[in-house]
C-alpha positions as CSV (number, residue, x, y, z in Angstrom):
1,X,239.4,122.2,163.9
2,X,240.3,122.3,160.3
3,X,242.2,119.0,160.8
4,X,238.8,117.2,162.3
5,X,236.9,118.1,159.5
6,X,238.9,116.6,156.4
7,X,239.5,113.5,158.8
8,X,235.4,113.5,158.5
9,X,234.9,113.9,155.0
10,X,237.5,111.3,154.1
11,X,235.6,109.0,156.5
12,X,232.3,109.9,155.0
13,X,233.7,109.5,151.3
14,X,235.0,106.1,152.4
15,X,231.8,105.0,153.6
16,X,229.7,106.1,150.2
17,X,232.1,103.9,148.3
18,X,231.9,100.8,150.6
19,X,228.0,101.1,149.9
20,X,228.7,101.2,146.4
21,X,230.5,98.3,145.8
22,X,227.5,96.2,147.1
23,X,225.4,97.3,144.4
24,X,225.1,95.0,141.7
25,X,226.0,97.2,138.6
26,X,223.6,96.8,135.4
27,X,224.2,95.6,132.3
28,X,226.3,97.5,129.9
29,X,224.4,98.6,126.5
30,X,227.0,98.1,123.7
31,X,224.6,99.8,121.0
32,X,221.5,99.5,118.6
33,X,221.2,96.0,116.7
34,X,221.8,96.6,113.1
35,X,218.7,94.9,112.8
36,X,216.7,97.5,113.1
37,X,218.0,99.1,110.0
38,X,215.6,96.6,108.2
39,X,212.8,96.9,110.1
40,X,210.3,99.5,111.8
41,X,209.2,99.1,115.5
42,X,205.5,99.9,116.1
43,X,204.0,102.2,117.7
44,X,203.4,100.0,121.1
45,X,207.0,98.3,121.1
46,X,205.2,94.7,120.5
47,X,206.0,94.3,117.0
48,X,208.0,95.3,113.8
49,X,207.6,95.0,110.0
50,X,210.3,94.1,107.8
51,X,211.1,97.0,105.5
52,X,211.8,94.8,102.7
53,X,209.1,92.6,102.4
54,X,206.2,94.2,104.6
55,X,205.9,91.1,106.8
56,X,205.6,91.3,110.6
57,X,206.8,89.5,113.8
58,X,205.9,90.1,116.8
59,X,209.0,91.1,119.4
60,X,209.5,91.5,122.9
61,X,212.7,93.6,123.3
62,X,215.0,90.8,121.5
63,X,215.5,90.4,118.0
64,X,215.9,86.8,117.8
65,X,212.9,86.6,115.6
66,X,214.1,89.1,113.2
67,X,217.4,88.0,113.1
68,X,216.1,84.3,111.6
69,X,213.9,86.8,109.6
70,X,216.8,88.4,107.6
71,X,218.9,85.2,107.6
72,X,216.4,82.6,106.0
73,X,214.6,85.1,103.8
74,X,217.1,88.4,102.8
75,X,220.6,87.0,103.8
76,X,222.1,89.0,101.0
77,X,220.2,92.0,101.8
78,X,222.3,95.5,102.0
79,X,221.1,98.9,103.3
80,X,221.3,100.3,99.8
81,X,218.6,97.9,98.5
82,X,215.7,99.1,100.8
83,X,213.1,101.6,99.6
84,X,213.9,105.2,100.9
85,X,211.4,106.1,102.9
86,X,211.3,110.1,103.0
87,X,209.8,112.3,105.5
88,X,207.1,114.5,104.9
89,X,208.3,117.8,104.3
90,X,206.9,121.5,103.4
91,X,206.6,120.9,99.6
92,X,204.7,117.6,100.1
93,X,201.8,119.4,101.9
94,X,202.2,122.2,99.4
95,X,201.2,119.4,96.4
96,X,197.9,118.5,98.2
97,X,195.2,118.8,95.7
98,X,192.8,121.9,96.5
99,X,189.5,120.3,98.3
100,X,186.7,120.6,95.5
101,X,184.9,123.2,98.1
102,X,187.0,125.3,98.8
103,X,187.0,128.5,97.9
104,X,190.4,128.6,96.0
105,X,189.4,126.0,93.9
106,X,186.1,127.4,92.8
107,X,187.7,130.7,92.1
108,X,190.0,128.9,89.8
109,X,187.6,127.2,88.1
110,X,185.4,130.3,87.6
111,X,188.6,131.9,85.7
112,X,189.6,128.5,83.6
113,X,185.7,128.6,82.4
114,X,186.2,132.9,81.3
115,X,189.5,132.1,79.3
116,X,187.6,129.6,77.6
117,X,184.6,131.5,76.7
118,X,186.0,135.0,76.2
119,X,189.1,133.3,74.5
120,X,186.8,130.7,71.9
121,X,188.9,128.1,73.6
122,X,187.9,124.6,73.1
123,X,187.0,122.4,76.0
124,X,189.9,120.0,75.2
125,X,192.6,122.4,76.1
126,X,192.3,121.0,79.8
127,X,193.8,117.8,78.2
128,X,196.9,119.6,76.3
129,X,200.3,119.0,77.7
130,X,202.0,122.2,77.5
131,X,198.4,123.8,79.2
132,X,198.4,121.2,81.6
133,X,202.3,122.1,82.8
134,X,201.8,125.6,82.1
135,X,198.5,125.4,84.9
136,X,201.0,123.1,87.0
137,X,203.3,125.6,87.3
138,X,201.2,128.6,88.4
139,X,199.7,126.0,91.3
140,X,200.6,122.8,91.8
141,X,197.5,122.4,94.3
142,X,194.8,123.0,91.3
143,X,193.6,119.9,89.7
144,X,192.1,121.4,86.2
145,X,188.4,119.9,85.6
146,X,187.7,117.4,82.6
147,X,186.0,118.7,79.6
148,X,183.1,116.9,80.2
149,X,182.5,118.8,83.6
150,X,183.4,122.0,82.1
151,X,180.8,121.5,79.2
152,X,177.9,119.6,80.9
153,X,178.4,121.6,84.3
154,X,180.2,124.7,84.6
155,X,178.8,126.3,81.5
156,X,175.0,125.2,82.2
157,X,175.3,126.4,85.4
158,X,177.2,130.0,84.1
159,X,174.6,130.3,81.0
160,X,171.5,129.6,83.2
161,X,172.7,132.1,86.0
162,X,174.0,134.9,83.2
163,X,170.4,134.2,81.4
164,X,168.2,134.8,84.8
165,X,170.3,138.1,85.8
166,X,170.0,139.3,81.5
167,X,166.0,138.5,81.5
168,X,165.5,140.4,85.2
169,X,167.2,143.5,83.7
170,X,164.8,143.6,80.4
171,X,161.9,143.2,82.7
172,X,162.8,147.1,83.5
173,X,162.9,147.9,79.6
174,X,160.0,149.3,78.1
175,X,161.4,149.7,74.6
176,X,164.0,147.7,72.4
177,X,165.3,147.0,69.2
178,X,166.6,144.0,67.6
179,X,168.7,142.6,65.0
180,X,168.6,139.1,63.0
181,X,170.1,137.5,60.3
182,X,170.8,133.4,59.0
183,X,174.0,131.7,58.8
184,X,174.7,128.3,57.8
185,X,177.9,126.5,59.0
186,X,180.7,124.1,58.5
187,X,177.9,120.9,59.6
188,X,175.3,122.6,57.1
189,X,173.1,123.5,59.6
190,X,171.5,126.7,59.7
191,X,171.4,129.3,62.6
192,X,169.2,132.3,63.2
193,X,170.6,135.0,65.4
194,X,168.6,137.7,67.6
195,X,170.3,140.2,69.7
196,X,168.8,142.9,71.9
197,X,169.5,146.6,71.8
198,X,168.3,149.3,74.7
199,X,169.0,152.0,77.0
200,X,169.1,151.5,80.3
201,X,168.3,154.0,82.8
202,X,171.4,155.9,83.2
203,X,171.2,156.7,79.8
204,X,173.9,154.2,78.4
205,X,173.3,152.0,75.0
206,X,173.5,148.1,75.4
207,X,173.5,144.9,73.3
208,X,172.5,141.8,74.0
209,X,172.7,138.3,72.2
210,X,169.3,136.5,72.9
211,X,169.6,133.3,71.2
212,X,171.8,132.0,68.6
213,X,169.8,128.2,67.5
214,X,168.9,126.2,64.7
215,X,165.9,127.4,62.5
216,X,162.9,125.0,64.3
217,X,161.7,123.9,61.0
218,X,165.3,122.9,59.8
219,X,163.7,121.5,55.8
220,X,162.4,125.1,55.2
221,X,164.2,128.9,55.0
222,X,160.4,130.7,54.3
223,X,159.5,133.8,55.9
224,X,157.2,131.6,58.1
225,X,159.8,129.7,59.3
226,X,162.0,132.6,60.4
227,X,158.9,134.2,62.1
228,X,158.4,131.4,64.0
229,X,161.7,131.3,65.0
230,X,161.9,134.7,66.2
231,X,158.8,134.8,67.9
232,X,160.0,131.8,70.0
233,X,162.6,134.1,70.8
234,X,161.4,137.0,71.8
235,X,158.5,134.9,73.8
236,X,160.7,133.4,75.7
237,X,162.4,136.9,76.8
238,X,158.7,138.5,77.1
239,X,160.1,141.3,74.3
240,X,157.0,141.1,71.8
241,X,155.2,144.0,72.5
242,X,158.7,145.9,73.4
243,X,160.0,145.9,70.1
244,X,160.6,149.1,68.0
245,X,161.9,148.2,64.8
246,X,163.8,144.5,63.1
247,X,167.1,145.3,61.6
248,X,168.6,142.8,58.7
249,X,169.5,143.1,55.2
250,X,167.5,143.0,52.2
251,X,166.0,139.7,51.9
252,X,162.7,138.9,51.0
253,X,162.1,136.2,53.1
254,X,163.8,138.5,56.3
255,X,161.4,141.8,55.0
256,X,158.3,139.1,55.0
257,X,159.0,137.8,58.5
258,X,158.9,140.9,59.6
259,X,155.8,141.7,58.1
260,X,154.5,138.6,60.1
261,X,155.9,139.2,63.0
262,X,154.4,143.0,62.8
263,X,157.2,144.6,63.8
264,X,158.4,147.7,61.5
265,X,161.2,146.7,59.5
266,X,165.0,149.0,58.8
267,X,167.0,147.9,56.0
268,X,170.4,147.5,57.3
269,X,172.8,150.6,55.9
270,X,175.7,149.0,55.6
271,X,174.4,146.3,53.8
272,X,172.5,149.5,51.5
273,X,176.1,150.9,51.2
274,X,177.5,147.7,50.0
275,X,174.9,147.3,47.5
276,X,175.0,150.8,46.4
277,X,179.1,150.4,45.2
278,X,179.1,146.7,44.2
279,X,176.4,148.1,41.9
280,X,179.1,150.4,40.5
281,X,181.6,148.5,40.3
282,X,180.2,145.8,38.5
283,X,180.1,148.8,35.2
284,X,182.1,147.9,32.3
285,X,183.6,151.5,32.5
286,X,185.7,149.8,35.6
287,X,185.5,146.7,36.0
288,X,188.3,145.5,33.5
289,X,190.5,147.6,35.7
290,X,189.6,146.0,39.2
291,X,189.9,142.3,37.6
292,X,193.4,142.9,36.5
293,X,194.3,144.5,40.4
294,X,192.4,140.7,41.6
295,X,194.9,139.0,39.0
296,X,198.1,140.9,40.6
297,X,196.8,140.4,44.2
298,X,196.3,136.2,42.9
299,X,199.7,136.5,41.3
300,X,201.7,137.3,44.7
301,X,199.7,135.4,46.5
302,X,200.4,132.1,44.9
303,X,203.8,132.9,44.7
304,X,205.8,132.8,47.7
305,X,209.0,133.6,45.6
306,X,207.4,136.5,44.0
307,X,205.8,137.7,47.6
308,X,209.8,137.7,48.7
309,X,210.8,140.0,46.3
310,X,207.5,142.1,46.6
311,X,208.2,142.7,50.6
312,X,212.0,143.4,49.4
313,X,211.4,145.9,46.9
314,X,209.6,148.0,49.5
315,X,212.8,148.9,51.6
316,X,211.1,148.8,55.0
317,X,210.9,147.3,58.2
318,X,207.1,146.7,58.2
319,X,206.0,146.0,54.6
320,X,202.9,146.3,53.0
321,X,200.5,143.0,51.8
322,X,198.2,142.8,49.6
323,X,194.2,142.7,50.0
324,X,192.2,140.8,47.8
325,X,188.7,141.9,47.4
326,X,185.5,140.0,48.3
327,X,182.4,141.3,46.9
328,X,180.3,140.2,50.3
329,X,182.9,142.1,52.1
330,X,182.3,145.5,53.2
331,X,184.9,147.8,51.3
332,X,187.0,145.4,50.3
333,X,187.6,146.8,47.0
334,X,188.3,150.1,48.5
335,X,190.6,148.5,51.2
336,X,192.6,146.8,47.6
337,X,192.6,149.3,45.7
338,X,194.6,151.2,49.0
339,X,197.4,149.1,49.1
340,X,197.9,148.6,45.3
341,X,197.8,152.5,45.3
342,X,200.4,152.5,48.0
343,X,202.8,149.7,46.8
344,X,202.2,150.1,42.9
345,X,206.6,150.6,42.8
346,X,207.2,147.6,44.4
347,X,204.5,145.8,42.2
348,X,205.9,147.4,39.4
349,X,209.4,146.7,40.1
350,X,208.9,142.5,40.4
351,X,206.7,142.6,37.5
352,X,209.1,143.9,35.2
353,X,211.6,141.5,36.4
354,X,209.6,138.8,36.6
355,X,210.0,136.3,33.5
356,X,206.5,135.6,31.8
357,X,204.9,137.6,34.7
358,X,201.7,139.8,34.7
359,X,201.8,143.4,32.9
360,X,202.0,145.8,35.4
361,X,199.3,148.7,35.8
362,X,200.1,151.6,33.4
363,X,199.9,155.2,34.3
364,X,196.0,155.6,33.4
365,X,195.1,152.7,35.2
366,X,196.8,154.5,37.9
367,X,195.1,157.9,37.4
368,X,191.7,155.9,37.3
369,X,192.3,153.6,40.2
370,X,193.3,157.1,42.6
371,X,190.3,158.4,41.3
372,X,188.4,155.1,42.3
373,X,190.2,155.4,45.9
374,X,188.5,158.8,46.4
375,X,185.2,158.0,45.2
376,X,185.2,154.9,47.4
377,X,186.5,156.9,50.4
378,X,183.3,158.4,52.0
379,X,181.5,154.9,51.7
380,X,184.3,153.6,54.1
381,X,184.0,155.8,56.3
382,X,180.2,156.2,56.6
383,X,180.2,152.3,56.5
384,X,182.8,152.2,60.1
385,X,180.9,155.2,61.5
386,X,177.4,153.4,61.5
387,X,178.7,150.0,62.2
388,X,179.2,151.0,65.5
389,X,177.7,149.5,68.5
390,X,179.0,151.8,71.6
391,X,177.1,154.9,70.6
392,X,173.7,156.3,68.7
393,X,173.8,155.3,65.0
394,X,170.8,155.4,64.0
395,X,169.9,159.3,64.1
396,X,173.7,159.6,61.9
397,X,172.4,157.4,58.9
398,X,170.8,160.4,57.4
399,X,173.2,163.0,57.9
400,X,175.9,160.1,56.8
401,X,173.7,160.3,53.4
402,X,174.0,164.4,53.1
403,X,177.6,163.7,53.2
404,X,178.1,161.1,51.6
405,X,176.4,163.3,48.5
406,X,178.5,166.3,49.3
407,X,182.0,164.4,49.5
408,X,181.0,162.9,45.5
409,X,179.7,166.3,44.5
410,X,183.5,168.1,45.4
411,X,185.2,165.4,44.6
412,X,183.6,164.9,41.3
413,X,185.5,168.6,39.9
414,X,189.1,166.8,41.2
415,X,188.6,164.2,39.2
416,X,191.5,163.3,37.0
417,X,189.9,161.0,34.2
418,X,187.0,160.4,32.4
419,X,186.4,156.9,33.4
420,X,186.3,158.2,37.1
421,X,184.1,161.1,36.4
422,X,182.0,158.7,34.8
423,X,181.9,156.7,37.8
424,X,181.0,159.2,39.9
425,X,177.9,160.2,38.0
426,X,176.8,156.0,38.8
427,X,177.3,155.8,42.1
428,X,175.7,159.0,42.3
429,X,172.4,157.5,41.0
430,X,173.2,154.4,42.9
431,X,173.1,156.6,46.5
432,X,169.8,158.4,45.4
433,X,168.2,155.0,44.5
434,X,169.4,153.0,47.3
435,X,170.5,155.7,50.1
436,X,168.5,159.3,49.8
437,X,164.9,156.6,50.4
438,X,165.9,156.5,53.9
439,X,164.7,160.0,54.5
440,X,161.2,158.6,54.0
441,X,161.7,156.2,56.7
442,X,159.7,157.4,60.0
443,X,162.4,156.3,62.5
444,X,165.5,157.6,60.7
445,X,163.2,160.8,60.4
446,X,162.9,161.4,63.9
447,X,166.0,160.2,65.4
448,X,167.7,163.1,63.5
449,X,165.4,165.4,64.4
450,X,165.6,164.1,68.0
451,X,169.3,164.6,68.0
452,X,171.3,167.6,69.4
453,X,173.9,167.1,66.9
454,X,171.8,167.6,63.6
455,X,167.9,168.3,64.1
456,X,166.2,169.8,60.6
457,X,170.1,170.5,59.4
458,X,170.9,167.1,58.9
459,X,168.3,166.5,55.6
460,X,169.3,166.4,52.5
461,X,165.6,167.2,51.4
462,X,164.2,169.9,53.7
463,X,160.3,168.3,53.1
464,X,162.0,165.2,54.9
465,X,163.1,167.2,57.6
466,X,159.4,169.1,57.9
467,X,158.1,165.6,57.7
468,X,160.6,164.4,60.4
469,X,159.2,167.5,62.5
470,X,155.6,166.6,62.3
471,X,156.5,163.1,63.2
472,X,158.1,163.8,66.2
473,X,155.4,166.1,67.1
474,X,152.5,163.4,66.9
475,X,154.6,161.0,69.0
476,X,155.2,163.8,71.7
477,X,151.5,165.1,72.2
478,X,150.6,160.7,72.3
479,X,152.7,160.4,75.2
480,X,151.9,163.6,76.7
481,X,148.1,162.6,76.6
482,X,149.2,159.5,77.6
483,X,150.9,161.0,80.5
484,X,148.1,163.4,81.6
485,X,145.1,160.8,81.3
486,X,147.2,158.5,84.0
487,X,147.5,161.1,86.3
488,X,144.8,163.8,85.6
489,X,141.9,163.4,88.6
490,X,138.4,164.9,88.0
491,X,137.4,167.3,90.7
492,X,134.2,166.7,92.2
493,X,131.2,169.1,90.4
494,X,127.6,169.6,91.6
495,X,124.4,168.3,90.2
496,X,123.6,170.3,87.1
497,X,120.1,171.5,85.9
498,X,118.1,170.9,83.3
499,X,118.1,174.9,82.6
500,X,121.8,175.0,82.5
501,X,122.3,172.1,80.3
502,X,119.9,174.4,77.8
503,X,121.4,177.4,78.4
504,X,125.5,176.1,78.1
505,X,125.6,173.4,75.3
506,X,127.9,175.3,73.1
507,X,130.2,174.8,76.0
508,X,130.7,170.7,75.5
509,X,131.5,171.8,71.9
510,X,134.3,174.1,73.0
511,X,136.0,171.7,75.5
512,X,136.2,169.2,72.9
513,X,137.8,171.5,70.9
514,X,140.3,172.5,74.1
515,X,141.0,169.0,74.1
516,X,142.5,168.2,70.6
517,X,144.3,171.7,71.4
518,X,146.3,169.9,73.7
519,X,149.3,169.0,71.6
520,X,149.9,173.0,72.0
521,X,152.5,171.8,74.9
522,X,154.4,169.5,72.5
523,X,154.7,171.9,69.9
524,X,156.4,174.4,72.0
525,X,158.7,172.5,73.5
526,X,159.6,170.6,69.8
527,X,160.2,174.5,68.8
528,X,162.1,175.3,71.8
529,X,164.3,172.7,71.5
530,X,164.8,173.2,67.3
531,X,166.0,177.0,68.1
532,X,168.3,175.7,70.6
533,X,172.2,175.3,69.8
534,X,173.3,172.5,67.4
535,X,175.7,170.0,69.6
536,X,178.8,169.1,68.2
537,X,179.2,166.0,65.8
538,X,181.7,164.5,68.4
539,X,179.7,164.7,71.8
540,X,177.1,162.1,72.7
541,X,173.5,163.0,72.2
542,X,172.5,160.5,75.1
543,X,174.6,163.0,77.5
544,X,172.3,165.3,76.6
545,X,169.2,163.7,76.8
546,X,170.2,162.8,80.3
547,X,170.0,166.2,81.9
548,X,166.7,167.1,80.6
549,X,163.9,167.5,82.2
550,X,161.3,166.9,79.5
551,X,159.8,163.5,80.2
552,X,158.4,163.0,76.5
553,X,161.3,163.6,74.6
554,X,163.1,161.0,77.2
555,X,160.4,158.5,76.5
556,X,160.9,159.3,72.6
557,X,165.0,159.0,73.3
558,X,164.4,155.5,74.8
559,X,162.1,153.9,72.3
560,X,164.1,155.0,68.8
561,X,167.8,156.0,69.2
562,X,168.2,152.4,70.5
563,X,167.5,151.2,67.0
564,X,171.2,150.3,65.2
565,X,171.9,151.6,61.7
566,X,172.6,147.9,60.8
567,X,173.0,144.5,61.7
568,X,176.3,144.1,62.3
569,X,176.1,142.6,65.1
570,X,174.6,139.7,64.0
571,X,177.3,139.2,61.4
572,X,179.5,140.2,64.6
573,X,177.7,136.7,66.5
574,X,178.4,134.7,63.1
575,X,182.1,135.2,62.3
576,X,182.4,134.4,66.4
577,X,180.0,131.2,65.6
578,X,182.4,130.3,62.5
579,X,185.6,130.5,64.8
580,X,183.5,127.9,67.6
581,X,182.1,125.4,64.9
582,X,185.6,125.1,63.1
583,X,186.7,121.9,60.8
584,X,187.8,120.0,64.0
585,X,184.5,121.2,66.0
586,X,181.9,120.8,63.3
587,X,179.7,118.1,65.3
588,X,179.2,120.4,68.1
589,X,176.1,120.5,69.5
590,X,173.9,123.8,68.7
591,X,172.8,124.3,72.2
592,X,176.8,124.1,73.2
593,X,176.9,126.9,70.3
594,X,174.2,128.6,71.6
595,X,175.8,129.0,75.3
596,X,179.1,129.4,74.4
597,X,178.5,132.9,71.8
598,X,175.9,133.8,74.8
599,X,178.3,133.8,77.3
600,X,180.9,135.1,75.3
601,X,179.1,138.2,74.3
602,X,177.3,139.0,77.3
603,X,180.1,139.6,79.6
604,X,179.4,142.8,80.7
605,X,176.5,141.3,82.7
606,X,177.9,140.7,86.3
């Protein structure tokens, strides 16, 4: 059985080849043409463009044509010499530009346009080299904006939304303050500031810049001029009839506007306190001193050999320099007179050994500049303390005054020379000229008697502080009459008689008089809160304010302690202003200026 079945398959295997061989075999595919290595086959088979040159031929699965191709026009044409044609890969998609809507893109934008204006950056630094790279780097897929689309576009767009979202919160002020002052810049073009001071309903102190332009009537600096300018302002931000008090300095022409403008005017304090000791200083008692310390501070300044030696002789790792003083600089001379006080060895020492040099400071001068340094010491500090624009200053300027008094009085006794004693005695006069009139002012009157910290024990006069009392006591029984005639309702009486009109006239007298009484309320809770507990000096009087239930005094709290003690922070807006409109960025346009310091200041708006 076995021996049938291979004799079958060996038949069967026979057969299969037999039917084989009849089948004409196909043809025998020795390989790809080398032509194709200088050309690329299309899509469809039909045709093929040469590589080298672009050109196409049409070809229908021979490569005749492209054969005569390569020999007539490239016959010396290698592999080497034809373009490398790479295939897209993962980086190559990762280099595709961000699309201009997307989200990534705008977000990127958004944070290139806050580096500039928080930073003062000019709009050019989108063209710089190493900020170009540095930006490629980070993401290759950002394409920076031009300067012109950063200026004409994003920042119109970011002022006009930041200046809708700024005006619909002072809608829900009832009571500001502001600040102004001039400035004229590198293009000689003057600028008036205004910025904006409240509290907002949670009891927190805020500043605003509200415009930062060019005086409209450019040909005059008047009183006039300025009023007209601020009024513009303060139009355009409906804030006319929300404003408690102007703060500048002592010019005429900024006193007059605000006389125009009737709004009460506060002289600025720091600008007082500046006043107050350049007046002293400018004595013949000491001023020879203080020009020789401005010729020592010019002598190493100039001299970079003699500034060497000066950082050398002071044997340590982070040397003192030297501070020249300014006389429109606040404390300057006090901040000079510091570090002459703390360096005067290492002075000394190059001095002496300096050939035709400067006489160094003898020991008197010495013992009269200390004295200077503590005499000058209170001002700094009261000057710092009020300048402040994160808390309440206002309701500290009189208290500042009481110790500003009490500092000179003990320190008068420690005194080491005449010449400071005498100095002392000047400045003395010069605080209760220019300073102690500041008790007479209504608002500094009853911001100390409205805060916690001091009350009536902040005065340095106690008729001031009764004065302060009274004052605070009128403005508490107008707003509580206020209050009671918007929500007091008549009840409805009967028709009276002619009898009873006869018989209880002397009533009408006596409700009048009931009436005027009404105050009573004020007074008791004004005397309430005067025997209360004195906070301390450290804690915030707002806090305080915030848990009380007393509607009047809040009212009171809101329309005064937003007042600043100065203006600083419209020389704040200026030195920014000065920084923007530099030597290189003089012909800037004022309404650029005007956007960028308003953007730049108000960023706490969201």
């Amino acid at each position: 059985m076995e021996k049938a079945l291979k004799e079958q398959n060996n038949n069967v295997a026979c057969q299969e080849e037999e039917r084989d061989s009849t089948v004409p075999s196909k043809r025998k595919k020795y390989g790809k043409s080398s032509v194709w290595n200088f050309f690329n086959k299309s899509a469809d088979g039909r045709t093929a463009k040469c590589i080298k040159c672009g050109k196409t031929y049409q070809t229908s699965g021979n490569t005749t044509n492209l054969s005569c191709h390569l020999k007539n026009i490239h016959p010396n044409l290698t592999i080497s010499e034809l373009p490398q044609i790479q295939q897209p890969s993962v980086l190559s998609f990762m280099e595709k530009k961000y699309e201009k809507s997307s989200n990534r893109k705008q977000q990127l934008d958004s944070a290139l346009f806050y580096y500039i204006t928080s930073d003062l950056r000019p709009f050019t630094v989108v063209e710089n080299k190493g900020f170009r790279n540095f930006v490629n780097l980070l993401d290759p897929r950002y394409e920076l904006p031009s300067r012109t689309t950063l200026r004409n576009v994003s920042m119109a767009n970011a002022y006009e939304e930041k200046k809708a979202r700024l005006y619909a919160f002072l809608q829900d002020v009832k009571h500001c303050a502001i600040t102004s002052d001039c400035w004229t810049s590198r293009a000689n073009e003057c600028y008036v500031t205004v910025t904006c001071h409240f509290i907002t309903a949670d009891f927190e102190l805020r500043n605003a810049v509200l415009s930062t332009e060019k005086l409209l009537d450019e040909r005059s600096h008047s009183s006039e001029s300025i009023a007209n300018s601020i009024r513009t302002v303060l139009e355009e931000w409906s804030l006319l009839g929300k404003v408690t008090a102007m703060v500048t300095d002592n010019a005429k022409n900024m006193i007059k506007a605000c006389e125009i403008l009737q709004i009460r005017h506060i002289p600025c304090f720091a600008h007082s306190i500046n006043l107050t000791v350049q007046d002293c200083l400018a004595s013949e008692k000491i001023r020879p001193i203080l020009e020789k310390c401005k010729r020592i501070v010019t002598f190493f300044k100039s001299s970079t050999i003699a500034y060497a030696k000066f950082r050398e002789a002071q044997e340590c790792d982070r040397p003192y320099s030297l501070k020249q003083e300014c006389p429109t600089r606040w404390n300057s001379a006090y901040y000079m007179v510091e570090r002459i006080l703390n360096t005067k060895v290492a002075i000394a020492s190059v001095l002496l050994n300096t050939p035709k040099g400067l006489m160094p400071l003898t020991s008197d001068e010495i013992s009269i500049l200390e004295d200077l340094k503590e005499i000058l010491s209170p001002f700094e500090h009261a000057t710092v303390h009020t300048s402040a624009s994160t808390y309440v200053t206002v309701s500290s300027v009189i208290p500042v005054i009481c110790g500003i008094l009490h500092n000179l009085n003990s320190t008068k006794t420690k005194l080491q020379t005449k010449v400071g004693r005498d100095v002392c005695d000047d400045i003395l006069q010069g605080v209760n000229t220019r300073l102690v009139p500041y008790e007479n002012h209504t608002v500094t009157r009853m911001t100390t008697i409205l805060d916690p910290r001091f009350k009536k024990e902040g005065f340095w006069n106690p008729f001031n502080s009764s004065q302060g009392v009274k004052s605070l006591e009128d403005e508490l029984s107008h707003i509580n009459a206020q209050s009671k005639a918007s929500t007091s309702s008549s009840p409805p009486t009967p028709e009276s008689t002619a009898e009873s009109n006869q018989l209880f006239s002397f009533l009408q007298t006596n409700k009048i008089q009931k009436i005027q009484t009404g105050r009573v309320d004020s007074i008791l809770a004004l005397r309430q809160y005067l025997n209360g507990t004195n906070l301390e000096p450290a804690q915030n009087p707002l806090d305080y304010w915030k848990i009380s239930n007393d509607n009047a005094f809040k009212t009171c709290v809101f329309k005064y302690f937003c007042v600043p003690a100065t203006s600083t922070e419209s020389e704040r807006m200026f030195s920014k202003a000065g920084l923007i409109i530099s030597e290189k960025r003089s012909s800037l346009k004022a309404k650029n200026v005007n956007m960028l310091l308003f953007l730049n200041k108000n960023d706490w708006i969201s």
